[in-house]
C-alpha positions in Angstrom: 0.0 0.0 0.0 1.2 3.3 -0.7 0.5 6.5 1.0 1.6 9.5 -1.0 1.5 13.4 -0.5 2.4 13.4 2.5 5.0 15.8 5.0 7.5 12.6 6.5 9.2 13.0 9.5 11.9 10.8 9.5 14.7 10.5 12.2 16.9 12.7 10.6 15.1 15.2 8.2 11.6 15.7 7.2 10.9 14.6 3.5 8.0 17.7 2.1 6.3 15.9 -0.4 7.2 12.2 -0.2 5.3 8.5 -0.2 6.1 5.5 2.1 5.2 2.0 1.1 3.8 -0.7 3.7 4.0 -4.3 3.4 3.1 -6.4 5.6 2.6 -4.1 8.3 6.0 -2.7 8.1 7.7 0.3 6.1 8.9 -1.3 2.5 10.0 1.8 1.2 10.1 5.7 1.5 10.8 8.8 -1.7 11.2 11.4 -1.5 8.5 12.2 -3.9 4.9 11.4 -4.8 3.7 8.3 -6.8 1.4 7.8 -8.8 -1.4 5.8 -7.9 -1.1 6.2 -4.5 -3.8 4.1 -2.8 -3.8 7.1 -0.2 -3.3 10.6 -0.9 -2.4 12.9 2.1 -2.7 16.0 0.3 0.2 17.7 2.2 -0.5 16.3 5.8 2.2 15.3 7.9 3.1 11.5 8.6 5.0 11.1 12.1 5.8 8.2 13.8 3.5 6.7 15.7 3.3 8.1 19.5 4.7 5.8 22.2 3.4 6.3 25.1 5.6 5.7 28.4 3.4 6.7 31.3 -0.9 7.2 31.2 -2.3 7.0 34.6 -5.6 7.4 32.2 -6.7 3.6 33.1 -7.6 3.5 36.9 -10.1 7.2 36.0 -11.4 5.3 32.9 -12.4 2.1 34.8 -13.6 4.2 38.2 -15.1 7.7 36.2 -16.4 8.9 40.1 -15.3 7.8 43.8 -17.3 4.6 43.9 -18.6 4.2 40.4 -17.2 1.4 38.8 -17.4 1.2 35.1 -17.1 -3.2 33.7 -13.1 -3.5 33.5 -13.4 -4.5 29.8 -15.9 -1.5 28.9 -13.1 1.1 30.5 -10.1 -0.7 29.0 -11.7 -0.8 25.9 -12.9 2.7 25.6 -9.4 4.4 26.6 -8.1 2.0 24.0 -9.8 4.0 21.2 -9.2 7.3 23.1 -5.3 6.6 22.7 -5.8 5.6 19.2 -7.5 8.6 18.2 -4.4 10.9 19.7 -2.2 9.0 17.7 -0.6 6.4 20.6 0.3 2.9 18.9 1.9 1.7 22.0 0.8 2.7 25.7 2.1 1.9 28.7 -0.6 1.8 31.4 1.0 3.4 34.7 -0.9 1.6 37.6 -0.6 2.3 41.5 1.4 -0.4 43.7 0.6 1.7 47.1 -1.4 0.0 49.1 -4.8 -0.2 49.8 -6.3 3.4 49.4 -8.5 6.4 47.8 -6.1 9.2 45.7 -7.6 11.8 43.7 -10.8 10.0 43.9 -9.3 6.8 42.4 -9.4 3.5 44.4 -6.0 2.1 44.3 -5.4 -1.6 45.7 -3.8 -4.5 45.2 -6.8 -5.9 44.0 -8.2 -3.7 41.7 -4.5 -2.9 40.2 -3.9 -6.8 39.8 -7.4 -6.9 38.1 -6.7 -4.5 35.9 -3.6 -5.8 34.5 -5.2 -9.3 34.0 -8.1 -7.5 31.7 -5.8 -5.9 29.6 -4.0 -8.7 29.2 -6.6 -10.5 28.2 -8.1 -8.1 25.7 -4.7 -7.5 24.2 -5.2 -9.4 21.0 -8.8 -7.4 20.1 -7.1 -4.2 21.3 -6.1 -1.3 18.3 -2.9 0.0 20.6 0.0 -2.1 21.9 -0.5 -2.0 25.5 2.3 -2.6 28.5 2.6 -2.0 32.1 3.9 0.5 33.8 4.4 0.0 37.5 4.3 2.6 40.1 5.6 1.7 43.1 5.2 4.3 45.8 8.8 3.2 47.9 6.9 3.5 51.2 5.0 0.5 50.5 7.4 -2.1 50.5 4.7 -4.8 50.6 4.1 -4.6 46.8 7.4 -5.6 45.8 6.4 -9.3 46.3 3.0 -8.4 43.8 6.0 -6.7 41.5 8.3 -9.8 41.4 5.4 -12.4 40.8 3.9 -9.8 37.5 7.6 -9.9 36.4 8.4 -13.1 36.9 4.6 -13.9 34.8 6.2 -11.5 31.8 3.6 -8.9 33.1 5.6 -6.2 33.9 7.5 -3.6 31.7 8.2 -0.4 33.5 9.3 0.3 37.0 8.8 3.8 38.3 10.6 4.2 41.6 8.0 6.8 43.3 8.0 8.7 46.8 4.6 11.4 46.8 5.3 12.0 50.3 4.6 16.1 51.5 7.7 18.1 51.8 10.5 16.5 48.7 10.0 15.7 45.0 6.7 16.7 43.4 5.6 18.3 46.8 8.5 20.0 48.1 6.0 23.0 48.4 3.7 21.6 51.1 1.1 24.7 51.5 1.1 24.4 47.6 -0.3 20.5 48.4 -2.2 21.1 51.1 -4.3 23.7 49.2 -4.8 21.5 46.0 -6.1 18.4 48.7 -8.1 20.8 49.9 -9.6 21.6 46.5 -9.7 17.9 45.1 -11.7 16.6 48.5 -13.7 19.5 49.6 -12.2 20.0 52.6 -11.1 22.7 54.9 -7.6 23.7 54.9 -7.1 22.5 58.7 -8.4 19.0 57.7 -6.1 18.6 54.5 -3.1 20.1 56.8 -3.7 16.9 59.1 -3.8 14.5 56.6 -0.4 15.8 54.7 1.2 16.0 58.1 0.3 12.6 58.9 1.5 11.6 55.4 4.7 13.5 56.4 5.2 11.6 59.7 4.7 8.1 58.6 7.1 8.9 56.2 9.7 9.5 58.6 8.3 6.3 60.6 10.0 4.4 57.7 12.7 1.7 58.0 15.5 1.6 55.5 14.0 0.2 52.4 17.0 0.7 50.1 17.9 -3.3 50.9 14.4 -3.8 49.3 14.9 -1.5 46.6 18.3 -3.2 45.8 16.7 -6.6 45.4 14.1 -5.3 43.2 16.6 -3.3 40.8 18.5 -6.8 40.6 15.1 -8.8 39.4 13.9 -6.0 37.2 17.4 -6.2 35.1 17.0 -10.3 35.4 13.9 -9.7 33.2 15.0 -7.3 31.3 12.6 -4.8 32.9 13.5 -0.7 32.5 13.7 1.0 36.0 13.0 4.8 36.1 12.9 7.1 39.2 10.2 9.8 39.7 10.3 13.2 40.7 13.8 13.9 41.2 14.8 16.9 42.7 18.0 17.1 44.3 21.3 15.7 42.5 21.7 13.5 45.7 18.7 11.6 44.9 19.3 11.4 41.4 22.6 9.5 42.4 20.9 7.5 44.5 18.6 5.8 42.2 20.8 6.1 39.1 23.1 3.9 41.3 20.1 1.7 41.7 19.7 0.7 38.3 17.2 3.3 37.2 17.9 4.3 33.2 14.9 7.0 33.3 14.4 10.0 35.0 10.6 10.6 35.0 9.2 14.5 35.5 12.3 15.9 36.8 11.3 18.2 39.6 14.3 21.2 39.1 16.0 21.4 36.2 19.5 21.2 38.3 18.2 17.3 38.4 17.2 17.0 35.1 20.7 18.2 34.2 22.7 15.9 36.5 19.9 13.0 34.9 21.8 13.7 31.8 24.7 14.1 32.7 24.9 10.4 34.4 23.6 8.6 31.3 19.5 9.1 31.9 16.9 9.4 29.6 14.4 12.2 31.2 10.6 12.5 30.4 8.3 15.1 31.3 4.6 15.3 30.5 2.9 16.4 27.2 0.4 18.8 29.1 3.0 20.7 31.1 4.8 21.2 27.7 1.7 22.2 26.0 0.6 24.4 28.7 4.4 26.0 29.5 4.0 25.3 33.0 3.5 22.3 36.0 0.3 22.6 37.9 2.4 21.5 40.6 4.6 24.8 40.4 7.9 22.7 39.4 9.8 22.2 36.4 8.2 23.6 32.8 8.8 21.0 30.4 9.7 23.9 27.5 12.6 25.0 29.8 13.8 21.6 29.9 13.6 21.0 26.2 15.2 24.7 25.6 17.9 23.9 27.4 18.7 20.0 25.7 17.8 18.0 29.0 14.1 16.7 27.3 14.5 13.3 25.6 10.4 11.8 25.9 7.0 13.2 26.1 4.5 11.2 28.1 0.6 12.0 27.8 0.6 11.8 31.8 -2.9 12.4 31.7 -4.2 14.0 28.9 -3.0 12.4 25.5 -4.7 14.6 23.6 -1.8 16.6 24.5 0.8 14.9 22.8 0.5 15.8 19.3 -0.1 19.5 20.0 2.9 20.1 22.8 5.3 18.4 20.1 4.0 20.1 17.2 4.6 23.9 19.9 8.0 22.1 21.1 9.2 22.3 17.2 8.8 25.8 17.0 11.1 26.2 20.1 14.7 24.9 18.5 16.2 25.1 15.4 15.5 21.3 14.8 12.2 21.8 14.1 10.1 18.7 13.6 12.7 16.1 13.8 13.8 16.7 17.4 10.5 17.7 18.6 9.0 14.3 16.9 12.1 12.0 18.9 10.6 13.1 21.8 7.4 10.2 21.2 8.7 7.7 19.4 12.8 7.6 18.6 13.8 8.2 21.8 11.2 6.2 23.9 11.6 3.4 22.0 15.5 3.5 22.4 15.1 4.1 26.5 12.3 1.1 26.6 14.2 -1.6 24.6 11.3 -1.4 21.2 14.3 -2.2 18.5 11.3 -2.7 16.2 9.4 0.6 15.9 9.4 4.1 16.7 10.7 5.8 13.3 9.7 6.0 9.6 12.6 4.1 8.0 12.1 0.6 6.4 12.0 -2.8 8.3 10.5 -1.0 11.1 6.5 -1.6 12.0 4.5 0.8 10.5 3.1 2.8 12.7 2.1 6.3 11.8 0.0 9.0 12.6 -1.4 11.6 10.2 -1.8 14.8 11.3 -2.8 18.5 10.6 -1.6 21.3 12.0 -4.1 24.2 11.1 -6.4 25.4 11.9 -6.0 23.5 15.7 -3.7 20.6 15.5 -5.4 17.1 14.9 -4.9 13.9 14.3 -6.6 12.4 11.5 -5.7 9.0 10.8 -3.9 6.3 13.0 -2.1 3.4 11.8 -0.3 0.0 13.9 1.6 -2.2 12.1 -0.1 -1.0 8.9 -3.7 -1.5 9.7 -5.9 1.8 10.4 -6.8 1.5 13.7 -8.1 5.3 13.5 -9.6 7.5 10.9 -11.8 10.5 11.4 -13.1 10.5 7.7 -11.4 13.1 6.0 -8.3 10.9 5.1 -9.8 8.3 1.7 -8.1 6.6 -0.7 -6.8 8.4 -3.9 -10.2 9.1 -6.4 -9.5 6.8 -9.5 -8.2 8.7 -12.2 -10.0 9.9 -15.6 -9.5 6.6 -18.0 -7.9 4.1 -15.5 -9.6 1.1 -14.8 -10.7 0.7 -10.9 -7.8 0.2 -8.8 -7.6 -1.7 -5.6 -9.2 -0.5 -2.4 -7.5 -0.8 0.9 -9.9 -3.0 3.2 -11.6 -0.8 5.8 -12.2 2.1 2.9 -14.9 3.2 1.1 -14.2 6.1 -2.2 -15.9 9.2 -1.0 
């Protein structure tokens, strides 16, 4: 199948008028001009790489829309499924809560109902449109996971490790009147009451043993199966040190960009997410994602928890740098798929699966079509096949079509 007319973004320049050939679900062949024929005509839209997604905490909202509704596992799966696919993610990994037995934000967050919703997707992954992994975020406080994390891993289950510590007072909440106000906010609650709840948080915290035994132990069985350790929140270079020395590869929303920098500078990938970049700023008052980028320490965008995000922050990022397109576009697909260990995707270049996203830019950016491994697994109509031509007999008709 050809697709023609089309603005590629490869990993190294962006082709302005070009066609890419798929066979077989993978890219056959790129130009660097039209064809003729084409059995898809883009009519100048860009063709990126398809988005991969390294941390959605979408699922647990999607399967629980309100404290104590709870939507049929396979209904919310399902339905984020085709949410992702229409922002142009091909491959998601779904970040779910290993903190224990508790309400956050509304969400319910146990053992159960994590373990649940790992088993669903994992048994919906064959009818699913998006590749679909798991992310694990293990709140370091809650040691009593790790044995949940080492039986999902040692099942193949597992494919991310964040290394997470949301405790008042360091990392994401280093400003605690800044957090006690938003719980305040998200539960309705006077700003006495949410002060005794963060400085309980803060105390049994401090109640902690030493769990950097445990920690050790779980670095040594993530690398055993070949399964990627990032940290989350760093915001001192000490801490950065610390985990880096653990094993960790990824630096996940860098609090300060003084540990973003030292990230970098001991090997890490860092990611920050796509609504921060998009909207120039943290709602938790820490790092902006465009400084980061501006000043070279961004290598991944993650939807965190709006996807619809990712196409528009990359598409603002490019105007930012003098690489334009083809740094901006790394940040989702070249560069995850190099930090996560996916040899088989995340460019336009042939041999690799062929998964795109078309896109517009004007007059809001949008995507319009979705393809994984080849197969459209989301159009929004206005992309057809090419109208037969004036004296050719009819050509073939990619399945799933219909000539408009």
């Amino acid at each position: 199948m050809w697709l023609s007319e089309f603005e590629i973004v490869l990993r190294d320049r962006v082709v302005p008028n070009g066609a890419v050939r798929i066979e077989d679900g993978r890219i056959a062949e790129i130009r660097d001009a039209p064809v003729e024929h084409a059995d898809i005509e883009g009519g100048g839209r860009l063709l990126l790489p398809g988005f991969i997604d390294m941390h959605g905490d979408m699922v647990e909202k999607e399967v629980e829309p309100r404290t104590g509704v709870h939507v049929p596992m396979r209904i919310g799966i399902a339905e984020l499924d085709k949410k992702l696919a229409s922002c142009g993610v091909t491959t998601a990994y779904a970040a779910l809560s290993f903190i224990g037995a508790s309400v956050t934000s509304g969400v319910l967050r146990s053992e159960d109902h994590t373990s649940a919703i790992i088993e669903t997707i994992a048994e919906l992954k064959d009818d699913l449109l998006v590749d679909h992994r798991i992310h694990a975020r293990f709140e370091v406080t809650f040691t009593p996971a790790i044995t949940m994390l080492q039986k999902l891993m040692d099942a193949g289950r597992l494919h991310l490790i964040s290394l997470m510590d949301h405790t008042p007072g360091q990392g994401q909440y280093r400003d605690v009147e800044l957090y006690i106000a938003r719980i305040a906010n998200e539960r309705g609650m006077s700003v006495a009451a949410a002060s005794e709840v963060v400085g309980k948080r803060m105390a049994g915290r401090k109640g902690q043993g030493d769990v950097l035994n445990a920690l050790q132990d779980l670095s040594a069985r993530a690398r055993a199966h070949g399964v990627v350790l990032a940290s989350h929140d760093d915001d001192t270079l000490e801490k950065v040190e610390l985990v880096h020395g653990l094993g960790a590869a990824l630096s996940e929303f860098p609090v300060t960009l003084e540990a973003a920098r030292e990230a970098r500078r001991l090997g890490m990938y860092t990611a920050m997410g796509a609504p921060n970049a998009l909207r120039g700023e943290s709602y938790s008052g820490n790092l902006s994602a465009r400084q980061a980028y501006e000043a070279g320490l961004l290598d991944m965008l993650a939807s965190d928890y709006h996807p619809a995000s990712i196409l528009p922050a990359v598409l603002g990022l490019a105007e930012l740098r003098g690489q334009g397109l083809v740094t901006a576009a790394a940040l989702t697909s070249a560069n995850p798929a190099g930090a996560l260990g996916l040899t088989d995707r995340g460019a336009i270049e042939p041999g690799l699966l062929a998964d795109l996203v078309v896109a517009d830019r004007h007059p809001v950016p949008r995507v319009r079509a979705t393809f994984r491994a080849g197969r459209m697994i989301y159009g929004d109509g206005t992309l057809a096949p090419a109208r037969q031509r004036a004296g050719h007999a009819a050509e073939r008709v990619p399945a799933g079509f219909e000539l408009r």
